[in-house]
C-alpha positions in Angstrom: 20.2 -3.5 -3.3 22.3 -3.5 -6.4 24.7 -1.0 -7.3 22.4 0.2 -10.0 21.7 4.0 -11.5 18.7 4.4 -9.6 21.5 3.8 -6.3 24.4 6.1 -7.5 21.6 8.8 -8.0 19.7 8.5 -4.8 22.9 8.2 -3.1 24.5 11.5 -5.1 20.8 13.4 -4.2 21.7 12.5 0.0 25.0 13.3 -0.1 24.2 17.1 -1.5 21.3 17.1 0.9 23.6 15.9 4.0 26.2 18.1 3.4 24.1 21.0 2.9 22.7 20.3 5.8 25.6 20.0 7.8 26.7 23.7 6.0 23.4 24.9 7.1 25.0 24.5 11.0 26.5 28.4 10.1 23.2 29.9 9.9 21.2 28.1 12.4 20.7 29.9 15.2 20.1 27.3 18.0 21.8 24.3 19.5 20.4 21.6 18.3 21.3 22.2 15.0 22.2 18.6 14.6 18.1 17.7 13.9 19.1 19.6 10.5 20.7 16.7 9.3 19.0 14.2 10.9 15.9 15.3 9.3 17.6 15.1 6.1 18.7 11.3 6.6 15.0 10.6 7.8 13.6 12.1 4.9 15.7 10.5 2.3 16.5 7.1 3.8 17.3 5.0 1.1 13.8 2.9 0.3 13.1 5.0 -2.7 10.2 5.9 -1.5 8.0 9.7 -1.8 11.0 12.2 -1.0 8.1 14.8 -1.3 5.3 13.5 0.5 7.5 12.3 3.3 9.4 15.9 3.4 5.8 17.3 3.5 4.3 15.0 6.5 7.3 14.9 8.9 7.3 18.9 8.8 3.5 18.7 9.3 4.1 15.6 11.9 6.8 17.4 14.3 4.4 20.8 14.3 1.9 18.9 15.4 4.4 17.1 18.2 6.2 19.9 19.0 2.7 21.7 19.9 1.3 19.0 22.4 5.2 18.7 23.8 4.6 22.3 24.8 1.5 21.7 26.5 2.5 19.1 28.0 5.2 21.2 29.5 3.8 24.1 30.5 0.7 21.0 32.5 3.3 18.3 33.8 5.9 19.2 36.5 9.3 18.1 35.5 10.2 14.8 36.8 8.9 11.3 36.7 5.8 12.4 35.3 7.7 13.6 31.9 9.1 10.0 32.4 5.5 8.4 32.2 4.2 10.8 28.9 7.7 9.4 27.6 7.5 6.1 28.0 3.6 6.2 26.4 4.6 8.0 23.5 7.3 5.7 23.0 5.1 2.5 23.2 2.8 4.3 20.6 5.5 4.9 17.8 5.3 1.0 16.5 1.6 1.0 15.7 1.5 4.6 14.5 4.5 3.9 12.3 2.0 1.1 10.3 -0.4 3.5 10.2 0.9 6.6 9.0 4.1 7.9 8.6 2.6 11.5 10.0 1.5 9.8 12.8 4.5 8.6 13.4 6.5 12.3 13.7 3.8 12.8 16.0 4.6 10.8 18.4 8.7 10.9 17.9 8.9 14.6 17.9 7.3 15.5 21.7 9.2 12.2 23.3 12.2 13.5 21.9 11.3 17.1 23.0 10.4 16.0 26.3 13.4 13.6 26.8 15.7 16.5 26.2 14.0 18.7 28.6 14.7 15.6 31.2 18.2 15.7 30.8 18.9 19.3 30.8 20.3 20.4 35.0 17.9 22.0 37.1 14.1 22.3 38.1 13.2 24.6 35.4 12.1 22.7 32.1 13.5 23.7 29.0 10.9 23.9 25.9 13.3 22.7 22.5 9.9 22.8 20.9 11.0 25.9 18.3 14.3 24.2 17.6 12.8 20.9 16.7 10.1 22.8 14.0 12.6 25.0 12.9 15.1 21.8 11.8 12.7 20.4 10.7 11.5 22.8 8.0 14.8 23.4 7.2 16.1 19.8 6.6 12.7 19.5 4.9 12.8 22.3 2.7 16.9 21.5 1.9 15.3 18.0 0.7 12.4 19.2 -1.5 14.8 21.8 -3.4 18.1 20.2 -3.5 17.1 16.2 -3.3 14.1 16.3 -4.9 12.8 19.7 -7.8 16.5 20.2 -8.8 16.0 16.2 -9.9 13.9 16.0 -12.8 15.0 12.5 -12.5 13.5 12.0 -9.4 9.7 13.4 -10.3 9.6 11.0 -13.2 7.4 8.3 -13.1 9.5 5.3 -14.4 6.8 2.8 -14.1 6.6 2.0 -17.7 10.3 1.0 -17.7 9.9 -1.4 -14.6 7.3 -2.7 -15.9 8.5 -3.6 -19.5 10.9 -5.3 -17.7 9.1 -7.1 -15.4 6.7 -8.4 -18.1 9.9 -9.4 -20.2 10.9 -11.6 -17.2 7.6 -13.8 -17.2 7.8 -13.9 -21.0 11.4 -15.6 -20.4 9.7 -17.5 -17.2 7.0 -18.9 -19.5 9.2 -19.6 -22.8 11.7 -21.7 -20.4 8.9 -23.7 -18.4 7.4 -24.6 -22.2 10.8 -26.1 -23.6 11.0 -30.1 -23.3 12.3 -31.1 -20.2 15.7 -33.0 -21.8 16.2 -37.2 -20.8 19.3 -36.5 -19.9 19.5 -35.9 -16.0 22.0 -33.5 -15.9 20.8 -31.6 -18.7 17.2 -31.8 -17.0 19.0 -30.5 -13.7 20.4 -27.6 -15.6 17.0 -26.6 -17.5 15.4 -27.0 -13.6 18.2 -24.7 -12.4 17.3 -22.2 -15.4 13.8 -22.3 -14.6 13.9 -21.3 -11.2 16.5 -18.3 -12.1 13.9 -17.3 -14.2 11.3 -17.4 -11.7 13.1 -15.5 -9.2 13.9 -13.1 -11.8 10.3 -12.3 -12.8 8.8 -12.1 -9.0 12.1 -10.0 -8.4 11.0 -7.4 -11.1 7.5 -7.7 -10.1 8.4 -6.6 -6.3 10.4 -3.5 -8.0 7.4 -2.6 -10.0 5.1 -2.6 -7.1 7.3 -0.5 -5.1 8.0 2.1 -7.7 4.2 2.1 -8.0 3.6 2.5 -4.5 5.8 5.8 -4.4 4.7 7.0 -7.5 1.3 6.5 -5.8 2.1 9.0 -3.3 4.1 11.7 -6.2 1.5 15.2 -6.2 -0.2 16.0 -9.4 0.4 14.1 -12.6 2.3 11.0 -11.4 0.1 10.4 -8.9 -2.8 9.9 -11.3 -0.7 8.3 -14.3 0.7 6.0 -11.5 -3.3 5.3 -10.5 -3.8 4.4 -14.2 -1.2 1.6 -13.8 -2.9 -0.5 -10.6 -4.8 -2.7 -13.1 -2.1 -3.6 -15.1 0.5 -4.1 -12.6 -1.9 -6.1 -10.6 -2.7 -7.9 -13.8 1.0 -8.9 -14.5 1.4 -9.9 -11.1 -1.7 -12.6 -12.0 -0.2 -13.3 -14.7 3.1 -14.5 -13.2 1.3 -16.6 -10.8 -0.1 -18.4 -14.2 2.9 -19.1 -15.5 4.5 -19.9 -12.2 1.6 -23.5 -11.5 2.2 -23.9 -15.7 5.6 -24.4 -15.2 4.7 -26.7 -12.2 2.6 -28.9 -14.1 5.1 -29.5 -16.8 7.3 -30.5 -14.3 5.0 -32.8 -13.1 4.2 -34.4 -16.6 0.8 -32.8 -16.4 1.1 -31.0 -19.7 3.2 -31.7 -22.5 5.6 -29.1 -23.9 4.8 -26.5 -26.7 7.9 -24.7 -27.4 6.6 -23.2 -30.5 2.8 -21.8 -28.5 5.3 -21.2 -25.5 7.4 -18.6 -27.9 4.4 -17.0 -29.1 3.0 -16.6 -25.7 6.0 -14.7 -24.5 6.4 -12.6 -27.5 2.3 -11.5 -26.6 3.7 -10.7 -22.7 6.5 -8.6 -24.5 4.5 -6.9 -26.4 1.8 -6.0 -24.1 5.2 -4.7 -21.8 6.0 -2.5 -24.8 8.8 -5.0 -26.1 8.6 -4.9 -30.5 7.3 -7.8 -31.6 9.9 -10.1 -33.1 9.4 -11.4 -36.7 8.2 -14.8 -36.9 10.4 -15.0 -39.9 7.4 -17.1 -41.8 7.0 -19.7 -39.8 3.2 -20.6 -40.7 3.1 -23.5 -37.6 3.7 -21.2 -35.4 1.1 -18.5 -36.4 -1.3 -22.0 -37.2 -0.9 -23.2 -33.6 -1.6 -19.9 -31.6 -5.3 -19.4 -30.8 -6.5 -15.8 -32.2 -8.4 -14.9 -29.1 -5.4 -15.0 -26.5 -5.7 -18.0 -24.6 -2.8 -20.0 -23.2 -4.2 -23.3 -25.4 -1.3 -25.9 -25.8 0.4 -24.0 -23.0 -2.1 -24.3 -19.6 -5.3 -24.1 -17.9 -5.4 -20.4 -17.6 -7.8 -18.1 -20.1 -6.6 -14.8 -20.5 -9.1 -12.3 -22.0 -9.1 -9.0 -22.8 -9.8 -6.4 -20.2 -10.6 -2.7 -20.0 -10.1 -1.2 -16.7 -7.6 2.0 -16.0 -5.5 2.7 -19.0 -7.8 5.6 -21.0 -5.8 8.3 -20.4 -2.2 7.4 -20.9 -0.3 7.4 -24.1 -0.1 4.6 -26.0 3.2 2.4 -24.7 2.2 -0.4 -22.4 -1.1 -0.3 -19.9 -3.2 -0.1 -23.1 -2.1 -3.5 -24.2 -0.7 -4.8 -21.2 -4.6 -4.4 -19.6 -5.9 -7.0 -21.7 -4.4 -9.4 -19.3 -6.2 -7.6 -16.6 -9.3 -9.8 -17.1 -8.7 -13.3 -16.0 -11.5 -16.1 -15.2 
């Protein structure tokens, strides 16, 4: 994780949240007013991930805990057979927490409900079942308002960004792995060096735009859907990467000759489609003679790109609209 905007805001939002939370100790009437805060880390751990829908489903998670922790309770004797519901809740948390992340507050919340009752002196057991609801809505609602609607920054989907830059990266990928590999060993060492940076670089972006999609993905309302309008051309540029990835391969294997001049072309048409402007080809008539008018990657690879439809009616005009021609590839 870089030290990056993105960071310093998410870890501005969580330190507001955190020490509101810890504030919140004042006016909360119970013991365990330490699940306040807790909740708040839980909620806003830093994988930049929903802060709303995971606010939303661990409140809805615990309720649903904290209820069959009562009933449990008020059925099983205190003693080893709290042990036993404890130990089978427990062994159920890893393949709940793959399948949903509400699933997995229901199981947490009642074995830590129940675990608390075990420790507490005496016969009697002691039901923390309103405590745990109640710090939970609170560390919930003191992340929805103060980490998360006071943030317009945070409700924006910045998938366009990420992916401008992601389909900049495999434009440099693609120009680099069409330059003329140099006679010189050392030099050729260097271009190999600079080729895998570039790599790296574009499957780097790509992994950031498909995580921001996947939590704008779960955003309510609008970015939900514009993030929906996006799956066919992030999954497109991911395709496309993988092209240019076994070009670049070949060329190093003397399979295909270089193009610098198709290669440059080629990238500016990935920049473009990422919402890049389109450099000026300053008049160079071989390089406009040399690229094929219906898109393919002639003089450059295998690969046919063609134009494709799919997913990007309804945004503005800015990137999935162009960028979704590469979404069609045979």
């Amino acid at each position: 994780m870089t030290l990056s905007h993105e960071v310093m805001m998410a870890a501005c939002r969580l330190s507001l949240c955190y020490a509101i939370a810890v504030a919140a100790k004042m006016y909360f009437p119970f013991s365990h007013w330490f699940w306040v805060p807790l909740t708040v880390c839980l909620v806003m751990k830093p994988d930049f991930g929903s802060v709303f829908s995971r606010a939303v489903l661990r409140v809805l998670g615990t309720a649903v805990g904290a209820a069959f922790a009562t009933v449990v309770l008020l059925v099983v004797p205190k003693g080893w057979a709290i042990g036993i519901v404890i130990g089978l809740l427990s062994a159920c948390v890893p393949y709940l927490m793959m399948r949903s992340y509400t699933l997995q507050a229901v199981a947490i919340a009642p074995a830590v409900i129940l675990l608390v009752d075990v420790i507490q002196p005496g016969d009697a057991s002691a039901n923390f079942s309103i405590q745990r609801i109640g710090a939970t809505i609170v560390g919930g609602a003191i992340v929805l308002v103060f980490g998360y609607l006071i943030w317009p920054h945070s409700r924006r989907v910045w998938i366009s960004e990420t992916f401008a830059t992601a389909m900049n990266r495999i434009a440099d990928h693609l120009q680099l792995a069409a330059s003329p590999i140099p006679d010189s060993p050392a030099d050729a060492a260097r271009r190999h060096d600079d080729l895998v940076g570039a790599r790296r670089a574009a499957y780097s972006a790509l992994s950031d735009l498909q995580f921001r999609l996947r939590r704008a993905l779960a955003e309510p309302g609008v970015g939900g859907r514009t993030a929906a309008a996006w799956i066919p051309a992030v999954s497109a540029a991911d395709r496309l990467a993988d092209l240019v990835t076994a070009y670049a391969g070949q060329r190093r294997e003397g399979a295909i000759p270089a193009d610098p001049i198709s290669g440059t072309e080629m990238a500016w048409e990935i920049s473009e489609a990422g919402g890049a402007p389109r450099p000026a080809p300053g008049g160079d008539q071989l390089l406009r003679d040399r690229w094929s008018p219906h898109g393919n990657l002639r003089g450059i690879g295998p690969p046919d790109i063609t134009c494709g439809a799919g997913g990007s009616r309804s945004l503005r005009p800015g990137q999935p609209r162009r960028a979704a021609r590469y979404a069609s590839i045979r």
